[in-house]
C-alpha positions as CSV (number, residue, x, y, z in Angstrom):
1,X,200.2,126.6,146.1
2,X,201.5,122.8,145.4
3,X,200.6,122.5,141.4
4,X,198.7,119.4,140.7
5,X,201.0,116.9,138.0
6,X,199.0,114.4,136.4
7,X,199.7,111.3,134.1
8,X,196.7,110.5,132.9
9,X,195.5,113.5,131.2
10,X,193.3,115.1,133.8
11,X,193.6,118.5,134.9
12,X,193.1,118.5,138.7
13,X,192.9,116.6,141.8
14,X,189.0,117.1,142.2
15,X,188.4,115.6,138.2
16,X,190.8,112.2,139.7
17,X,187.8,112.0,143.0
18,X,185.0,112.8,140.2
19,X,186.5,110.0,137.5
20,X,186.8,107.7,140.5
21,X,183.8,107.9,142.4
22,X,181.7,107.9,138.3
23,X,183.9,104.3,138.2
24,X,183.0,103.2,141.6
25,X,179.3,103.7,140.7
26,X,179.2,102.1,137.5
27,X,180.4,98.9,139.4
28,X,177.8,99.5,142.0
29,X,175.3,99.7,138.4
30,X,176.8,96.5,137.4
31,X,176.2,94.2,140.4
32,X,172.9,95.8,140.9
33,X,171.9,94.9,137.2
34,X,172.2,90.9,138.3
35,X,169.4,91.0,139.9
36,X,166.9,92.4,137.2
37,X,165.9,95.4,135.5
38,X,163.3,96.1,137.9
39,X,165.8,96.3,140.8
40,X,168.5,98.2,138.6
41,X,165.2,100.5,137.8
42,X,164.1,101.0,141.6
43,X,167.8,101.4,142.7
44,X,168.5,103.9,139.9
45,X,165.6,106.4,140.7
46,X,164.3,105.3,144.2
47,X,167.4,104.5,146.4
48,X,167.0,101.9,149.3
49,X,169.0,99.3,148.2
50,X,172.0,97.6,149.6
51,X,173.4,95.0,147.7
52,X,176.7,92.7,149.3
53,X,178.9,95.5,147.5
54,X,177.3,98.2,149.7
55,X,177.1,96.4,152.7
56,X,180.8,95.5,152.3
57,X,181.9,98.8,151.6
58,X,179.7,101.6,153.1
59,X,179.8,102.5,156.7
60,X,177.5,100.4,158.5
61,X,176.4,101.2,162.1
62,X,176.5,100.4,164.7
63,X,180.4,99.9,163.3
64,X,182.4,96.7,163.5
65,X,185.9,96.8,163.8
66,X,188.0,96.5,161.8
67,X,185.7,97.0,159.3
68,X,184.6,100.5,159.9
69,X,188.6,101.5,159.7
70,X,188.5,101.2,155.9
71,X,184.9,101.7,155.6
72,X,184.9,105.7,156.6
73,X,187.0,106.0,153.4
74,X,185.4,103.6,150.7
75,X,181.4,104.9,151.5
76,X,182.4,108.2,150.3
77,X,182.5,106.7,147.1
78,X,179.4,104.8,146.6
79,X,176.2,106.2,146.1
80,X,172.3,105.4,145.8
81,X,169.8,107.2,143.0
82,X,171.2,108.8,140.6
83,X,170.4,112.2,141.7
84,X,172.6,111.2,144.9
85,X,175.8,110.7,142.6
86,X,174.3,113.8,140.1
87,X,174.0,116.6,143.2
88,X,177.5,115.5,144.7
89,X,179.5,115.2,141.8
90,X,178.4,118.6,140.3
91,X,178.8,120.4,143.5
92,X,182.4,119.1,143.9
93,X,183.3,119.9,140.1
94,X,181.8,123.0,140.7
95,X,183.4,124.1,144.3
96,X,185.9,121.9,144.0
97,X,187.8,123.3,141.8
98,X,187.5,126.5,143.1
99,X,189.1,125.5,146.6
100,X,191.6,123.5,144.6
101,X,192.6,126.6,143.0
102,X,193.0,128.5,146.1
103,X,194.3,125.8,148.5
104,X,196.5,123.7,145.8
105,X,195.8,120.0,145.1
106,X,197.0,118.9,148.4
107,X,195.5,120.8,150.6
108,X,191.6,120.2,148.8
109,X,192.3,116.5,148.8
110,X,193.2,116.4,152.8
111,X,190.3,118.4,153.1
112,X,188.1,116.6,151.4
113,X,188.8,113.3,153.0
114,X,189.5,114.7,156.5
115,X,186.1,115.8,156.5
116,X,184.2,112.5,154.7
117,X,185.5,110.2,157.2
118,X,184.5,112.8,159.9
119,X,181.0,113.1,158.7
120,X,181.3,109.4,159.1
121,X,182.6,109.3,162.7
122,X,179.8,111.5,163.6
123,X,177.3,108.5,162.4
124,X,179.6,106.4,164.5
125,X,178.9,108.3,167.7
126,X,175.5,109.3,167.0
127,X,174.6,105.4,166.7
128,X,176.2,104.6,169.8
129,X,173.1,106.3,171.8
130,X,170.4,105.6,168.8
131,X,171.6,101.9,168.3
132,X,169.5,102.4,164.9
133,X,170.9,99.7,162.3
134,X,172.2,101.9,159.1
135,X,174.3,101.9,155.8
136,X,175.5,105.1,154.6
137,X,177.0,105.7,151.9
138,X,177.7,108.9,149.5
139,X,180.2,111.8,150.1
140,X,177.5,114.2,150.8
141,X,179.6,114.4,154.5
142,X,182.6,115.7,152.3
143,X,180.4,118.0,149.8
144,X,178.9,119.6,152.8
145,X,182.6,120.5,153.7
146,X,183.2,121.6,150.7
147,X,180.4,124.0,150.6
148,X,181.3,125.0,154.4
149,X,184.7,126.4,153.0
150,X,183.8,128.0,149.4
151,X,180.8,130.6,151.8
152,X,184.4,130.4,154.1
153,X,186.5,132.1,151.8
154,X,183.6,133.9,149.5
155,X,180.7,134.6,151.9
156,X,179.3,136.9,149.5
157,X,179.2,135.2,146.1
158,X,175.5,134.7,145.1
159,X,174.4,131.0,144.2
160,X,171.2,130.2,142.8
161,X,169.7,126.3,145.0
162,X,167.7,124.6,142.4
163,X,164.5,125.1,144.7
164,X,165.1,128.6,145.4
165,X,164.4,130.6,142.2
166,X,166.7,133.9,143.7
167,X,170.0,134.1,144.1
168,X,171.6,133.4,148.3
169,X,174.5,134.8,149.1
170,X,177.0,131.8,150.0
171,X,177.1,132.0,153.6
172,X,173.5,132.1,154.1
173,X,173.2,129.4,151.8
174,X,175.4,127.0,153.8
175,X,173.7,128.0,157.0
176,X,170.2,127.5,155.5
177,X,171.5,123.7,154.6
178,X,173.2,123.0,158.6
179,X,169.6,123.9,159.7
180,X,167.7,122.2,157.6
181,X,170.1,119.4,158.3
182,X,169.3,119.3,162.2
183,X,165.8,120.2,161.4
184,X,166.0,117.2,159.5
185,X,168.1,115.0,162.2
186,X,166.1,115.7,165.3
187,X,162.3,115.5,164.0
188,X,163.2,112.0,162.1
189,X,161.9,113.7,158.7
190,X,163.7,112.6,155.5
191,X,165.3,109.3,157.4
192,X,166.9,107.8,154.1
193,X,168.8,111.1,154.2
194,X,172.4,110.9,156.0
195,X,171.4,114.0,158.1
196,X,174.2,113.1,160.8
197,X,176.4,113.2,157.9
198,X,176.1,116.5,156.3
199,X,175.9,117.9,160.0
200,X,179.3,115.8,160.7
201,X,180.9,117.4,157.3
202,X,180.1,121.0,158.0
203,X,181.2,120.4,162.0
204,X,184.8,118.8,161.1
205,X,185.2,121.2,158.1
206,X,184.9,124.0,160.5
207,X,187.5,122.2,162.8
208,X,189.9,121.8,159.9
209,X,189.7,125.5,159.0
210,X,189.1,127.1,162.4
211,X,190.6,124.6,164.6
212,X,194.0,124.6,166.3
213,X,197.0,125.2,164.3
214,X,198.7,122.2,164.7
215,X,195.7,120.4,162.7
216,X,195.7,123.5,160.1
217,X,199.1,122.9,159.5
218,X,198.6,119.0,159.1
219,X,196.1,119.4,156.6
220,X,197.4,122.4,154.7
């Protein structure tokens, strides 16, 4: 396991995303705020908007090249509500760090990215047959990923969803959330939801652990 060397005082790769993406949204905060405090309000605890910043760097389909090159990285930092930013920021301190232990910094950090931007090519190609007009934005793709590998590598370690007052074994957890996600995805239900993207995060996270070895060994 590569150790993780830092020179700014943080103690893993997974705090660096966390610190990053907390900086990337109080810029978001920022340009929202210019408009009023009724917008900054609606934005903060409603979600919907999409300011010039989030146009310019969250994914928009149907993509435009070569826009959407650099786009399927930079939307995995930006996010809507604050319970967006809140859900996906504890869930990747929280597993995170666990798969950063295992794996080393190097390996989580491929990972992590490798299956962000796929969760965003997966928008891509679903667009092409929907032709539906969107902007996502959020690494929900990534944390789906994330939670794909922990029930991986602990299937049996009980986690408590904050809607399900019992505890759920990890695997059946994750495979509760890829159904609800295609639930979600083919009735239309929950549309301001990137259900594309979790299903895209969960797909190329099982590619990147169970897929050929040649792409094991690129990401590892």
């Amino acid at each position: 396991m590569n150790r993780f060397r830092s020179t700014f005082g943080l103690a893993s790769a997974t705090q660096y995303l966390i610190v990053v993406t907390l900086i990337v949204y109080v810029i978001q905060v920022l340009n929202i705020s210019q408009y009023g405090s009724e917008v900054l309000s609606r934005c903060l605890f409603s979600g919907g908007c999409a300011t010039s910043f989030e146009r310019t760097f969250g994914l928009n389909t149907p993509a435009q090249l070569p826009d959407a090159l650099w786009q399927l990285v930079t939307y995995i930092f930006l996010h809507g509500p604050i319970w967006h930013i809140g859900f996906n920021m504890y869930a990747l301190w929280l597993f995170g760090n666990v798969l950063e232990r295992v794996w080393g910094a190097r390996r989580f950090v491929n990972f992590y990215f490798f299956t962000g931007i796929g969760a965003g090519i997966t928008t891509i190609i679903v667009s092409l047959f929907t032709q539906e007009l969107s902007l996502s934005i959020g690494a929900s793709g990534a944390i789906y990923g994330v939670l794909l590998a922990f029930a991986i590598l602990f299937p049996n370690t009980p986690l408590y969803l904050f809607f399900i007052p019992v505890p759920i074994r990890a695997k059946y957890a994750v495979i509760g959330l890829g159904v609800l996600a295609f639930y979600f995805a083919a009735s239309g239900t929950l549309s301001g939801i990137a259900n594309i993207a979790h299903l895209g995060g969960l797909l190329f996270g099982l590619l990147a652990l169970k897929g050929p070895r040649w792409l094991r060994r690129l990401l590892s």
